[in-house]
C-alpha positions as CSV (number, residue, x, y, z in Angstrom):
1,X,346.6,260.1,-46.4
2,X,347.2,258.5,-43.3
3,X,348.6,255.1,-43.6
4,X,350.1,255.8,-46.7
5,X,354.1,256.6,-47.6
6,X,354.6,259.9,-48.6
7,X,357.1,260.6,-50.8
8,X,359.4,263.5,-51.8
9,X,360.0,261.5,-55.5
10,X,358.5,258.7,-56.7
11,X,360.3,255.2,-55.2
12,X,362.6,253.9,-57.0
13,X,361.7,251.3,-59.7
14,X,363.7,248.2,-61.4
15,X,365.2,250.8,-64.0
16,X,366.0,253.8,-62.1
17,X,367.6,251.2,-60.0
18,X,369.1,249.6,-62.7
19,X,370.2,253.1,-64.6
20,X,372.4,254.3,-60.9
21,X,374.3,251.4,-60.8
22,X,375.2,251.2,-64.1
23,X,376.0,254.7,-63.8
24,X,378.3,253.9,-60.2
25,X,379.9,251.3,-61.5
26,X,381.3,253.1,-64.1
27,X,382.2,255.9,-62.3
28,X,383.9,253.6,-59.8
29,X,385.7,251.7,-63.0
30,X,387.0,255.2,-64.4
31,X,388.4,255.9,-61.5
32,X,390.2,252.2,-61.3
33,X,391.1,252.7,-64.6
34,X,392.4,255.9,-64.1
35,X,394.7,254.8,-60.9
36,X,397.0,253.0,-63.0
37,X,396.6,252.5,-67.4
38,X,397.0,248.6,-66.2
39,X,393.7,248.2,-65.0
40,X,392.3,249.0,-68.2
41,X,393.8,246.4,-69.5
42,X,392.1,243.8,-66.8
43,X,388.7,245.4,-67.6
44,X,389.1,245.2,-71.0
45,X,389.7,240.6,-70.5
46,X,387.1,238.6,-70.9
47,X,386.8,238.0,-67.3
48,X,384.0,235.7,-65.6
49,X,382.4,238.8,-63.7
50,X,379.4,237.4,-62.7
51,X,381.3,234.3,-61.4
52,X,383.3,236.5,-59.3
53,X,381.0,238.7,-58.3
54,X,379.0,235.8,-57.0
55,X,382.0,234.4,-54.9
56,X,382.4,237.7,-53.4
57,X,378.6,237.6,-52.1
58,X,379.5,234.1,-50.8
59,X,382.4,235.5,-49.1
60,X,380.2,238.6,-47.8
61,X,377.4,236.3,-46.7
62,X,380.3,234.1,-44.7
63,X,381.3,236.8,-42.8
64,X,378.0,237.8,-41.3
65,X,377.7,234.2,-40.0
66,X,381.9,234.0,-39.4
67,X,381.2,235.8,-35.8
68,X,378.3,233.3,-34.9
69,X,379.6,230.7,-32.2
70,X,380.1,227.3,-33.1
71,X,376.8,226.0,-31.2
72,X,374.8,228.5,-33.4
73,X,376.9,227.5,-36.5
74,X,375.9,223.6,-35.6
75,X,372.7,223.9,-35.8
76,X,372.3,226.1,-38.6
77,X,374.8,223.7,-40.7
78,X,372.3,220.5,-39.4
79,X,369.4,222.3,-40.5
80,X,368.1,223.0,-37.1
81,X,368.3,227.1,-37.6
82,X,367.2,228.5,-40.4
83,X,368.8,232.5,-41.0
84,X,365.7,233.0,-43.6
85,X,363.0,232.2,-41.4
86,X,364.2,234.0,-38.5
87,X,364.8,236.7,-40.4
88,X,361.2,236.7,-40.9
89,X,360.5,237.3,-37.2
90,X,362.8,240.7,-37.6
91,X,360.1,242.3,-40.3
92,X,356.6,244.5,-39.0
């Protein structure tokens, strides 16, 4: 088997993926809930959660790039860098 991963379980697919968030974030939201009968309340709302989860990515993806200096930031804001094709260089 050489060249080949060997692995103690199966990887993980789309739905087992799938199956352990699902199963986090609910823990994590009983737990929230829990801390105060409030926040019930607020999970309960219609709330845009894929809006804000999506601004919270943004804001995650800002901070990676918020320590770059400004010459760096420059040039990736005139199209001169591009993060996703030097990432490329990163992989085997």
């Amino acid at each position: 088997m050489t060249g080949q991963a060997i692995w103690a379980r199966p990887p993980p697919t789309e739905t087992t993926v799938t199956t352990k968030n699902t199963a986090d974030l609910l823990d994590y939201m009983r737990g929230y809930a829990r801390s105060n009968p409030n926040n019930m309340e607020l999970l309960n709302r219609d709330q845009q959660w894929a809006k804000l989860a999506k601004i919270e990515l943004d804001r995650r993806h800002a901070a990676f790039i918020a320590v770059l200096p400004n010459p760096i930031l420059e040039e990736i804001a005139a199209r001169e860098l591009n993060i996703t094709e030097l990432a490329k260089q990163l992989s085997p």
